[in-house]
N, C-alpha and C positions, 0 to 999 in steps of 0.2 A: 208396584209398577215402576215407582222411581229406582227403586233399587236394582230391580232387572235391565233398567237402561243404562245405570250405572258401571254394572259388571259388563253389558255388550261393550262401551266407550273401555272401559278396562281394554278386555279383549283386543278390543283395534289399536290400542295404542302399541302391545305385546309384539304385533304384526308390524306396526308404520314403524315403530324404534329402529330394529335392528338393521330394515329394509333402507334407509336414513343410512343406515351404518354401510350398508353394505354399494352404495352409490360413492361414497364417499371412499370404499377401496382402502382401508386403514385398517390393520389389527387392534391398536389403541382404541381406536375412535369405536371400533366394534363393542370392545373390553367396557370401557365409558358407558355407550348406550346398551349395555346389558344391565351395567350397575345401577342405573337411574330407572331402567324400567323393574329390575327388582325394588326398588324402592318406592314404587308408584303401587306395584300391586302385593305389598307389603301393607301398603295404605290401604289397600283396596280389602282387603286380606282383615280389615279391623271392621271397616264396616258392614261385612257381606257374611259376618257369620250365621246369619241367621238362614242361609243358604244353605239348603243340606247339598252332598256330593253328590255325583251320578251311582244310583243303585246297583249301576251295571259295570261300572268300570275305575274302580279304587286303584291309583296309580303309585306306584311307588318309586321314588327317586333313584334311578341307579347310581351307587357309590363306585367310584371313579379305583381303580386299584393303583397304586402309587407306582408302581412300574412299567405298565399294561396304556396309558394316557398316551395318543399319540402328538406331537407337536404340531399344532398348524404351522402351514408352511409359509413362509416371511410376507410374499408376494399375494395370498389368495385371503380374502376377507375367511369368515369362519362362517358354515352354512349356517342357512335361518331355518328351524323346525316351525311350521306353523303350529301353534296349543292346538288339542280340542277340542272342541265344546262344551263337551259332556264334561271334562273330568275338571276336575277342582288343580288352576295352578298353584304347583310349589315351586318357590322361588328355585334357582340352580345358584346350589352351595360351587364356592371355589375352591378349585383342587390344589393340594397341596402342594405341587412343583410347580403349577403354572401361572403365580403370581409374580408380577414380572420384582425385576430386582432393584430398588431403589438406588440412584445416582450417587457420589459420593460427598456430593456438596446441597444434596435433597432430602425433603425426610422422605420418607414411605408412602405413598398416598392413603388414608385411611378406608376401608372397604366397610359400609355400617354393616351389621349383623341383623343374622332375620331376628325380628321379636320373639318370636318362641323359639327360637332355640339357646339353649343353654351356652353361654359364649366361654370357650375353653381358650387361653392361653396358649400360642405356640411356642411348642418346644424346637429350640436350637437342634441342627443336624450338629453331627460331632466332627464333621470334618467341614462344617461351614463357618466356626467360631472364628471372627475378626480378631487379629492379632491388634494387641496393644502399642498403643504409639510408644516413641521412646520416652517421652516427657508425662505420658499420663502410667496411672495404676493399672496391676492386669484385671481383667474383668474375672470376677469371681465365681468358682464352679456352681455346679446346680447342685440347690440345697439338697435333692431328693438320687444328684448323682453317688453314689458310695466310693469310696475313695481305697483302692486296696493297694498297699506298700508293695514296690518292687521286689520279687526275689529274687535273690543271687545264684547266678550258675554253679552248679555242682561241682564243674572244674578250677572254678576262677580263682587266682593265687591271689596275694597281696602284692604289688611292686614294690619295690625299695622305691624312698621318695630318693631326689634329688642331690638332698643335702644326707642321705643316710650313705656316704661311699665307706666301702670295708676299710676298716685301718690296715695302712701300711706302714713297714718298718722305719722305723728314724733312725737317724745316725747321732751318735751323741762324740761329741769332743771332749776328750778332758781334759784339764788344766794342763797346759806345759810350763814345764821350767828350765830349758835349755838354758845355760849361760855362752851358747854359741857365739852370738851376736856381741855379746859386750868383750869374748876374748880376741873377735875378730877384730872390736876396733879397737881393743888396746894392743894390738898385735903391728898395726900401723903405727904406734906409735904418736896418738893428739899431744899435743900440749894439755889440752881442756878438755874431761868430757863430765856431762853431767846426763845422768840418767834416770833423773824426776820421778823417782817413784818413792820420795817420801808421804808418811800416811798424816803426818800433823807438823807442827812446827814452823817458823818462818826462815828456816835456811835450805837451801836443793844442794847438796853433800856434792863432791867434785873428785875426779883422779886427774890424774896426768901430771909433768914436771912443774905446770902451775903452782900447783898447791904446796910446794915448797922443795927442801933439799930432800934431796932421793928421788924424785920424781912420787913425792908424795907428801903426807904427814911426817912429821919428826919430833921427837922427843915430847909427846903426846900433844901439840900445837894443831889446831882445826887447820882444814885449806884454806890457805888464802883467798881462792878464789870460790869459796863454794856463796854460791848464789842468795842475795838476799830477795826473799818474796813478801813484794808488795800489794796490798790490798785482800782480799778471800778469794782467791781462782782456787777451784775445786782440788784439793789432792787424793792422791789415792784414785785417781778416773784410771779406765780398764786403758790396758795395756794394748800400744800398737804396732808390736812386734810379737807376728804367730807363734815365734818360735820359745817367748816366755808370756805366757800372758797373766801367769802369776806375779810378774812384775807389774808397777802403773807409772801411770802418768799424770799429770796436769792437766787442767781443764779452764778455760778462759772463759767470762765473756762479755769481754769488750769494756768493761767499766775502766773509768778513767785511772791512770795508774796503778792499774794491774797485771802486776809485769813482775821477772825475776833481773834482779839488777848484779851482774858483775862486778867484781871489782877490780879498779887497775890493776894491771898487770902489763910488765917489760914484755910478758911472752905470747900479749895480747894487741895491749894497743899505745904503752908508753916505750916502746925502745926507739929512741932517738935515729936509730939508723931506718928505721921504717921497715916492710917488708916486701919480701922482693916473691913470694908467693903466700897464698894463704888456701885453706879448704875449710867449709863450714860442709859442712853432713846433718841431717835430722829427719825425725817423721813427724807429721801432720795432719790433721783433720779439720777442714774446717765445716763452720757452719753456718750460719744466715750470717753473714757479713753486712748487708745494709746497704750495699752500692759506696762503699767506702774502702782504702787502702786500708788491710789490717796487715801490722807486722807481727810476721813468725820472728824471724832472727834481726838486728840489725846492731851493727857496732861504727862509732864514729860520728860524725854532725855533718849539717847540711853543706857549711861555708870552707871544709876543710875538706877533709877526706873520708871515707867507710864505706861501708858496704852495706846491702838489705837482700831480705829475703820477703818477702809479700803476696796479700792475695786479694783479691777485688774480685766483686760482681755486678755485672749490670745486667737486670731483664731475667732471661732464662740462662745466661752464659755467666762462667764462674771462669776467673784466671790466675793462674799463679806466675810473679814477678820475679825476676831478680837483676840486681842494679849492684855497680862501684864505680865508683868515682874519687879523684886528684884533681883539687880545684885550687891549692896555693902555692903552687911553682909553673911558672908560666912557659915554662921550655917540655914538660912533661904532663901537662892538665889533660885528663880527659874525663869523661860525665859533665859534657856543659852544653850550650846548647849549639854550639858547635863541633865538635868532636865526641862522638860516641852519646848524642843525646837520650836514643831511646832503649830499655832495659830489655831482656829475656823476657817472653810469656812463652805461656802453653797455658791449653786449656784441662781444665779436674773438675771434679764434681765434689758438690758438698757431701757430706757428711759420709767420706769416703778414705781414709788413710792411704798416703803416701811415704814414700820416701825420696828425699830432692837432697842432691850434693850441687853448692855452689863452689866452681874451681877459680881461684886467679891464679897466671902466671904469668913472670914478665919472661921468661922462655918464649913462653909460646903469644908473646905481646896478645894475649886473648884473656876474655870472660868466658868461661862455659860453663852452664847450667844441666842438669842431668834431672832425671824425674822416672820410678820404678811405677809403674801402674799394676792396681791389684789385680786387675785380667793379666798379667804377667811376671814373671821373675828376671826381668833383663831390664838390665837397667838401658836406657835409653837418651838420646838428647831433646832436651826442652828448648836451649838454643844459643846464641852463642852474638858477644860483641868481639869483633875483631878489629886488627889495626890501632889498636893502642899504640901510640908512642914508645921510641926505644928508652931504655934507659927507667921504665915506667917502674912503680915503685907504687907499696899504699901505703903512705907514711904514715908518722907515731899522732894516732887520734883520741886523746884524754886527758888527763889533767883536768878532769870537771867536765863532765856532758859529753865525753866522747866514750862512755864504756859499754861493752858489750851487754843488748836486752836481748831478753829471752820475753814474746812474747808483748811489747810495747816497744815504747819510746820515751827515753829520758829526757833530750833537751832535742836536735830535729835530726832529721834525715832524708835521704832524698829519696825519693821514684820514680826521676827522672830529670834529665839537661835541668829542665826549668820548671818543674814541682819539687817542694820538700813537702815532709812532713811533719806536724810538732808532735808533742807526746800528751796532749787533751784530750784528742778523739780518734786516734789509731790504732789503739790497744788489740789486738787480735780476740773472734770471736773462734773455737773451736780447743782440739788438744794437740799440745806439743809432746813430744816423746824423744830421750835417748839423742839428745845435742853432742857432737864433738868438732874439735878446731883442731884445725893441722897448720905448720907451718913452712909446708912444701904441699906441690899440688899433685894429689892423689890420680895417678891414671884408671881409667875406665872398670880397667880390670881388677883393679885394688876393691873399687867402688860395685865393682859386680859382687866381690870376691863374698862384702859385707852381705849383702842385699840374699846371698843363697844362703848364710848361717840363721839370717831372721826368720827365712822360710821354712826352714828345716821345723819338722814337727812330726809327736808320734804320730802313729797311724791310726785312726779314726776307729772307734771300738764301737759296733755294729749289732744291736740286741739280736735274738732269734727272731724272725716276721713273724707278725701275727696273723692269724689264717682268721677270717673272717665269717662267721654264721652264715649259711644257708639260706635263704625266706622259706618264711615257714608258709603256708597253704592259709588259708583262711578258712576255720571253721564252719560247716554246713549249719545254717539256718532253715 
């Protein structure tokens, strides 16, 4: 008897639950009071076995088909079936799409399982897999999915990667050895030229009238004036005139008293009458300078008279200098900080060969500076002091500390009105090449005339192109 009153109180509660739910007008709330009352006669379900079923009406649960389940509608509770009497309730299993979808800051709510039924594991859909955050690991395939490797299209080729580009032909230059350039300037006629491409030794070999009677060597006596080299600057550095590159150069850099030292000379810097023009010509490279005055050329001292050829850099901007000055006759001075204080620039880039011709003339009471740039064969102006004094003159600067450096500075020199420089920390970093000194001033054309024989060079000798492979197809797998 008590058990039969037990299952009627069952019964009613199956009916008030849902009816509860359905006042209250909530999907949720409906969802809830379904779960709570399968779990009531789930309970109920343990003590009532001893009930047998109705003999006339074995009920069986219809399975819900996965695609066929219609959605209740947002607004309308989910109708209530009254059970029957007679037939023995089974709990109502939930259907697979219609469990709602947990929040992303929520777990899942847990749904208990009927006691006797065997409780399976859901399997993930394959297109409902959660991507992995950025900072965590991906979630791992199912152990029981089988994992079959891509095949490759039938047509699909290989690309060429990126860095596989077909070779193209190079141009290769061969050594030149033109003597163009050095017959050009011995054709003007220097006093002095030195053309630095000795390979060892501490002397840089010299032509011109300097070096003694005949306008040379005599009766097997070295040149007078061939250059003494001081310190280790590189010899033998590559040559910076195209037109022999089989010849070299010198190489500097920068260490103290390292420099090629002239020696007096009437036809340089001790003839008492002084001169009344001069031209210094050379090529040059420089390199990390330091933010420092570095001397290419410079003859003479700071207190007297001479001349400099210079280069500086500051920051990203490199400049090339060039300065003369007469500072000990007070009717003809100029380079002071009154008359003619500041020098020739123009701007060059490091580690780039030039060619610069500095002009004096007292013709033309002018400094002019000249400068060949490698994007060009014309020689050009760098820049120019004018208004010198009449009667102006660079008088005899030597006797001790006034001679001509290649590359330093022996006792000082100036770089302007009112800077010298000593010879400690001036030393030039970079390479000099192919110095000559005249003593008249070379017009433009002369100075072109040099600058196209250094250019001159064979003609560039051109292998056959190379024709480059095909891609080949990628093998069918």
């Amino acid at each position: 008897m008590v058990t039969k009153l037990f299952a009627v109180a069952v019964t009613s509660l199956l009916v008030s639950v849902p009816a509860v739910a359905v006042q209250l007008n909530g999907r949720m709330v409906a969802e809830i009071g379904v779960n709570n009352v399968q779990a009531v006669v789930s309970q109920s379900a343990l003590i009532r076995r001893d009930v047998p079923a109705s003999p006339t009406a074995k009920e069986t649960p219809a399975k819900p088909k996965a695609d066929d389940v219609a959605e209740p509608e947002a607004d309308k509770p989910a109708p209530v079936v009254p059970a029957s009497p007679t037939a023995k309730e089974t709990p109502a299993k939930p259907k697979a799409d219609e469990v709602a979808e947990p929040e992303a800051d929520k777990p899942a709510p847990v749904v208990p399982a009927s006691p006797t039924a065997k409780e399976t594991p859901a399997k993930p859909k394959a297109d409902e897999v959660a991507e992995p955050k950025a900072d965590e690991p991906p979630v791992p395939a199912s152990p029981n999915a089988k994992e079959t490797p891509a095949k490759p299209q039938a047509d699909a080729v290989d690309e060429p990667e990126a860095d596989e580009t077909p070779a193209v032909a190079t141009t290769t230059l061969p050594p030149t050895t033109s003597d163009a350039y050095s017959k050009a300037v011995l054709k003007s006629k220097p006093v002095a030229y030195w053309q630095l491409g000795e390979l060892s030794g501490n002397r840089a070999d010299a032509q011109g009238p300097a070096c003694g009677q005949d306008g040379g060597v005599s009766f097997g006596d070295p040149c007078a004036i061939a250059g003494n080299i001081l310190g280790t600057p590189a010899l033998g550095s590559n040559s910076l005139i195209p037109s022999n590159t089989n010849d070299k150069a010198i190489s500097f850099d920068g260490s103290s008293n390292q420099e090629v030292v002239i020696p007096d000379s009437a036809f340089l810097n001790t003839n008492d009458e002084g001169y009344l023009a001069r031209t210094v010509e050379l090529w040059f490279e420089a390199g990390d300078l330091g933010g420092i005055n570095r001397t290419v050329y410079e003859e003479g001292n700071a207190p007297h008279a001479g001349l400099s050829i210079y280069a500086s850099d500051s920051g990203t901007t490199t400049e090339l200098f060039m300065y003369a000055w007469d500072r000990g006759n007070n009717e003809v001075d100029f380079g002071t900080s009154l008359i003619n204080p500041d020098p020739i620039r123009c701007a060059i880039q490091k580690d780039t060969p030039y060619y610069v011709a500095l002009v004096f003339s007292n013709a033309d009471l002018a400094v002019t500076g000249y400068i060949k740039r490698p994007t060009s064969n014309k020689v050009e102006l760098c820049g120019k002091m004018t208004g010198l004094p009449k009667s102006v003159k660079l008088r005899h600067h030597g006797h001790g500390g006034g001679n001509a450096i290649i590359g330093g500075v022996q006792g000082t020199a100036r770089a302007t009105g009112t800077t010298q420089m000593d010879g400690n920390s001036h030393n030039f970093v970079g390479t000099i090449d192919e110095v000559a000194v005249y003593n008249r001033a070379l017009p433009e054309s002369e100075l072109q005339a040099h600058v196209i024989a250094a250019s001159t060079a064979p003609a560039a000798v051109t292998p056959a192109p190379i024709v480059a492979a095909a891609p080949v197809k990628a093998p069918l797998k």
